[in-house]
Structures are given as C-alpha cells and as structure tokens.
VEXKOL-407116 format. One line per 2 residues: number of its first residue (from 1); their letters; for each residue x, y, z of N, C-alpha, C, O, CB. Coordinates in pm, whole numbers, plus 50000, padded with zeros to 5 digits. Glycine has a CB too. Example, Ala and Ser with C-alpha at 12.3 -4.5 7.8 and 13.67 -1.06 7.14 Angstrom:
residues 2
1 = AS = 51319/49431/50780/51230/49550/50780/51320/49670/50780/51424/49668/50846/51131/49553/50905; 51285/49775/50708/51367/49894/50714/51290/50003/50787/51341/50114/50804/51408/49940/50572
//
This chain:
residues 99
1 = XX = 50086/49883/50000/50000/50000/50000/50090/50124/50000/50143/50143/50109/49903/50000/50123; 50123/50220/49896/50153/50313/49876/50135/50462/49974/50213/50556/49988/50109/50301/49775
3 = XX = 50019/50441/50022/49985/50549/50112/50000/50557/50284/49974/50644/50366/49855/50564/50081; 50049/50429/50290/50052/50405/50452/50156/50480/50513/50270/50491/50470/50076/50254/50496
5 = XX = 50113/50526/50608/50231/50596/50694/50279/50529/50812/50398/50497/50812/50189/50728/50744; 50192/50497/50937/50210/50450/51017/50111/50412/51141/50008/50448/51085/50289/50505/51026
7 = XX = 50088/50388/51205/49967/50269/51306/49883/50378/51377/49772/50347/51421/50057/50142/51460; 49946/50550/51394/49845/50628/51476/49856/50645/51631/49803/50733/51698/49718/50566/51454
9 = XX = 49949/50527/51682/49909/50542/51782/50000/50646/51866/49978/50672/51984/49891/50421/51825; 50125/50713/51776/50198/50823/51827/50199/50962/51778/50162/50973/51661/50311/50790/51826
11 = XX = 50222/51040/51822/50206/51148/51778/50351/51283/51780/50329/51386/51845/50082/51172/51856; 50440/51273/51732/50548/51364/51716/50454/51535/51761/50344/51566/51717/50619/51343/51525
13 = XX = 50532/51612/51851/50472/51716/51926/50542/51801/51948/50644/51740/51978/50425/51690/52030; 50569/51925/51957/50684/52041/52102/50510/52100/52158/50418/52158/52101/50855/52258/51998
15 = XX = 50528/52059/52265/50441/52125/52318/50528/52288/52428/50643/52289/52471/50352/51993/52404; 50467/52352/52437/50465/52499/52487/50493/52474/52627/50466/52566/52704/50322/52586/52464
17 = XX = 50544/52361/52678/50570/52354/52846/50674/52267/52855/50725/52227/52751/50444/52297/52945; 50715/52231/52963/50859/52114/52973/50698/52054/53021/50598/52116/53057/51056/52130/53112
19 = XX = 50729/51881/53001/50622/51789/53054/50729/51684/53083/50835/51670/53021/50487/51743/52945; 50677/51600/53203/50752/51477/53241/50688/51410/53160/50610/51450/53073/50756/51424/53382
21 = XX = 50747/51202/53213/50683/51132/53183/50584/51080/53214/50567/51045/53330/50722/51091/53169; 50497/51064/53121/50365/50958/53149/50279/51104/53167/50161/51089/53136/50371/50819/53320
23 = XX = 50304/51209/53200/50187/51351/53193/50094/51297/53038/50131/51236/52938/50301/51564/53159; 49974/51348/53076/49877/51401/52978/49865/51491/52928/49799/51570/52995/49792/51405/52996
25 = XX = 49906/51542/52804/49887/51671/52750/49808/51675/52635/49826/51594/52545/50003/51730/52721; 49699/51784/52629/49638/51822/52525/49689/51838/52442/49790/51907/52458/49585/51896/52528
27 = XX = 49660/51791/52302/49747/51805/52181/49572/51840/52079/49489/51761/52036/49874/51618/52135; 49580/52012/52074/49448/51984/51957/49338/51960/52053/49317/52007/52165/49465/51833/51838
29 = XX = 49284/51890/51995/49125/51817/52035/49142/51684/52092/49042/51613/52102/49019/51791/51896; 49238/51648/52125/49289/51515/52180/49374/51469/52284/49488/51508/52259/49338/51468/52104
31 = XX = 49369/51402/52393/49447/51370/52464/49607/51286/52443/49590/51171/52401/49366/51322/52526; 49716/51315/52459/49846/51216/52423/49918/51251/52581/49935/51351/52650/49965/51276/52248
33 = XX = 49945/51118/52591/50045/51078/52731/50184/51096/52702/50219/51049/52594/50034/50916/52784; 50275/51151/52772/50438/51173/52725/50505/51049/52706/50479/50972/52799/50532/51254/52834
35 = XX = 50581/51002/52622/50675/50902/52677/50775/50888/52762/50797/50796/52840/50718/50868/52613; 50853/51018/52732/50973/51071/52826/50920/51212/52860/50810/51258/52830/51137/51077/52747
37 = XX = 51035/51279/52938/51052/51396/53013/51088/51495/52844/51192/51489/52779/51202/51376/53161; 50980/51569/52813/51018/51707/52741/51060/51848/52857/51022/51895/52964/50863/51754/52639
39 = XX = 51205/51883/52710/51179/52056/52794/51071/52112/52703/51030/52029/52621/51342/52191/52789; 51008/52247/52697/50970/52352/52708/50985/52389/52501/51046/52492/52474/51068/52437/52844
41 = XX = 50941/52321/52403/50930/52373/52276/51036/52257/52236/51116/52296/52150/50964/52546/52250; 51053/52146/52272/51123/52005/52285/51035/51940/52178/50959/52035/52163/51116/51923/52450
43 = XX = 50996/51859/52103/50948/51762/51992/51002/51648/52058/51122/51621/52068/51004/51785/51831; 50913/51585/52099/50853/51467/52157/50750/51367/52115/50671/51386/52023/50812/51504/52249
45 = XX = 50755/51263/52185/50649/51178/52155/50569/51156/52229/50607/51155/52347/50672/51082/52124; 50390/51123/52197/50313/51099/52281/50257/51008/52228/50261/50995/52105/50247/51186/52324
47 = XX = 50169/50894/52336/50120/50768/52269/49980/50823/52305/49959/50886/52409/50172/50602/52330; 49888/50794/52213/49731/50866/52187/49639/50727/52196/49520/50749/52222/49710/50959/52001
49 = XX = 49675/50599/52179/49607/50480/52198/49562/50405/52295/49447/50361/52305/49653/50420/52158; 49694/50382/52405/49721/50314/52521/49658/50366/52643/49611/50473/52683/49854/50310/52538
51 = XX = 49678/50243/52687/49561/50249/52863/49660/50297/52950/49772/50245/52948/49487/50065/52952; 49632/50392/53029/49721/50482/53124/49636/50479/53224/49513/50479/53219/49762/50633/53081
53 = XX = 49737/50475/53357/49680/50542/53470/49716/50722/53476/49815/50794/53471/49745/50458/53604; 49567/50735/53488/49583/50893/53493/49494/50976/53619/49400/50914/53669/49525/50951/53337
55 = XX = 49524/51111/53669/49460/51129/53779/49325/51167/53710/49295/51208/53598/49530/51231/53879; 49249/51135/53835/49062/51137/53824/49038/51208/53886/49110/51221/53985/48964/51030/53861
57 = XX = 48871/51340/53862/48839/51383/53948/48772/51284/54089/48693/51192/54066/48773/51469/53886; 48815/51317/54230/48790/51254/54305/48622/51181/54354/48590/51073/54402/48853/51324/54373
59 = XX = 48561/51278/54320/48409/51264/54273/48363/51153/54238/48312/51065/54308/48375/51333/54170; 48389/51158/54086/48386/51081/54008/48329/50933/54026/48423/50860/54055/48490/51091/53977
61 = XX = 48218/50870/54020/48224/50730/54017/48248/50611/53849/48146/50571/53791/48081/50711/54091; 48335/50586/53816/48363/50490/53707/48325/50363/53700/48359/50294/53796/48477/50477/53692
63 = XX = 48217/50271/53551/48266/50192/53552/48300/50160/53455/48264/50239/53368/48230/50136/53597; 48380/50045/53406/48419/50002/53299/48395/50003/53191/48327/49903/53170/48426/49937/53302
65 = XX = 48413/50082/53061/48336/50124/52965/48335/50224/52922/48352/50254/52803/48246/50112/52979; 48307/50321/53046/48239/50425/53029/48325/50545/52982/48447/50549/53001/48171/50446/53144
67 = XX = 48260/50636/52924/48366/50751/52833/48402/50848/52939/48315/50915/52995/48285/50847/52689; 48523/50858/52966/48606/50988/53000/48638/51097/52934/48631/51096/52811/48707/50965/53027
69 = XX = 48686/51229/53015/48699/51344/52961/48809/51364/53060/48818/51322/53175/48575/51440/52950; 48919/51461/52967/49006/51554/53005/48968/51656/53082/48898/51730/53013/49057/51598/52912
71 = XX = 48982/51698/53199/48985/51847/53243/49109/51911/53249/49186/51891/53344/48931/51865/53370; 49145/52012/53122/49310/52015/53112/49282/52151/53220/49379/52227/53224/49410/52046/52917
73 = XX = 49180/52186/53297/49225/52333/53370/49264/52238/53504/49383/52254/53531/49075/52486/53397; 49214/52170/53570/49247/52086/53633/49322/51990/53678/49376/51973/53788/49212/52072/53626
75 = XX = 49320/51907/53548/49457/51814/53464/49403/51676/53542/49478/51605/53609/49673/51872/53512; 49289/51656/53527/49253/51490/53563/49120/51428/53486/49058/51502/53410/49215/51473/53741
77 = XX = 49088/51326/53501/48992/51278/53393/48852/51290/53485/48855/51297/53607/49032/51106/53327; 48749/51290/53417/48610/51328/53451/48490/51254/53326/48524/51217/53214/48609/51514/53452
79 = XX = 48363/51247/53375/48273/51234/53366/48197/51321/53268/48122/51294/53174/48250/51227/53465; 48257/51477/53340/48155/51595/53273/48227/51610/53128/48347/51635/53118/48152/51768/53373
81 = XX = 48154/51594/53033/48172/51615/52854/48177/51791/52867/48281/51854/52844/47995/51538/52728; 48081/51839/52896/48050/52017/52834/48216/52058/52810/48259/51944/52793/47953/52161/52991
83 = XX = 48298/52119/52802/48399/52178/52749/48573/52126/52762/48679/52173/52720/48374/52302/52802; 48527/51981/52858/48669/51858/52798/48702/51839/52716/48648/51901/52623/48680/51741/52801
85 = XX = 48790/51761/52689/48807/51657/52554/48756/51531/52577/48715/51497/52688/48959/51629/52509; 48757/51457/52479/48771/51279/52503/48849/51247/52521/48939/51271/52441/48752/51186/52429
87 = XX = 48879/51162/52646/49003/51074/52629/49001/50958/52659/49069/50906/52748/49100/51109/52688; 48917/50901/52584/48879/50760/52583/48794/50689/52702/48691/50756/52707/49001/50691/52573
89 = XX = 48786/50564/52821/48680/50533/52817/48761/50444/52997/48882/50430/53011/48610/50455/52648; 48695/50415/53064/48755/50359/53188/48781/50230/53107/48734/50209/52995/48655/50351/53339
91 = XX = 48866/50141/53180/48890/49977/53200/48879/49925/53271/48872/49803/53267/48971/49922/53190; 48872/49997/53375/48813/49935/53527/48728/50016/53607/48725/50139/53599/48925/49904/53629
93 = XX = 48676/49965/53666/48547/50076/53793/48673/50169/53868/48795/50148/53864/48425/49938/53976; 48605/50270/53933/48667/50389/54015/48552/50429/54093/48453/50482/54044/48729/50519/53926
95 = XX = 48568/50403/54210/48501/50443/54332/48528/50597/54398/48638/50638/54434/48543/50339/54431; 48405/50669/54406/48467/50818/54464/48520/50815/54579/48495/50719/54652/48374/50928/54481
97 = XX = 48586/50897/54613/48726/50978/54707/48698/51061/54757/48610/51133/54709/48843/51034/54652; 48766/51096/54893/48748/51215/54929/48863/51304/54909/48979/51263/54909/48707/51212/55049
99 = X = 48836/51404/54896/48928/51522/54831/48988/51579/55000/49067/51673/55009/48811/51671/54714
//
C-alpha cells in the first residue's frame, strides 16, 4: 500500500511547556500521554492509543466502559463532557474519594 504511513498510535509534538513522563497533554482536540521527560518547545512523543493510569476527578464514580473526559484546567479525567476533551473510556470501575 503506497499510502501508509504509520499505526496512529503516536504522535510527534513540542508542546509549549517542559512535561515529564507519562503527563497528559492536550494536543488539539485530543488527549496524548508523554513518553519521556520534554523541555519547554522540545518535539517529543506521545502515545494517543494506550491504557494509562491517569489522575481522576475525586468525585467521580467509574465503571468500565464508560467515556472519559480531560479536564486540562484541572489536569485529571472526569465524567463531565461540556467543554473537555475525550480521552477515551475507563477499563476498570473507580470508586469516589474524598478530596
């Protein structure tokens, strides 16, 4: 196939901040997890496919299945859609917390 590029599931980036590893950063309309530690306008990689542990609002009750959202003012995953992103979907239940 002439047109193939590659599987999708990474995404070449400099994002506008130094980010460690395994952070979530908004890229666009989409969530990507770091692989390594970027500095600050660094071109990096992020994997956009894979199951991550990521922080949750404490609230929150999850179960398996169910679609998550980014809160990048916050920087943890949620329930509430109105002005998140998607970032895909639980794999396991999450019981609420107290904050």
């Amino acid at each position: 196939m002439d047109n193939y590029v590659s599987k999708g599931n990474r995404l070449e980036y400099a994002h506008t901040a130094a980010v460690t590893s395994g952070q979530a950063v908004k890229i666009g309309s989409r969530l990507g997890v770091a692989l390594q530690a970027y500095a600050q306008d660094v071109e990096g990689v992020y994997l956009m496919h894979d199951v991550f542990e990521l922080p949750a609002k404490p609230a929150d009750v999850f179960v398996a299945g169910e679609q998550l959202y980014w809160d990048d003012t916050l920087k943890h995953l949620t329930k509430t859609a109105s002005t998140n992103i998607a970032a895909g979907y639980a794999t396991t239940a999450k019981l609420a917390t107290v904050e």
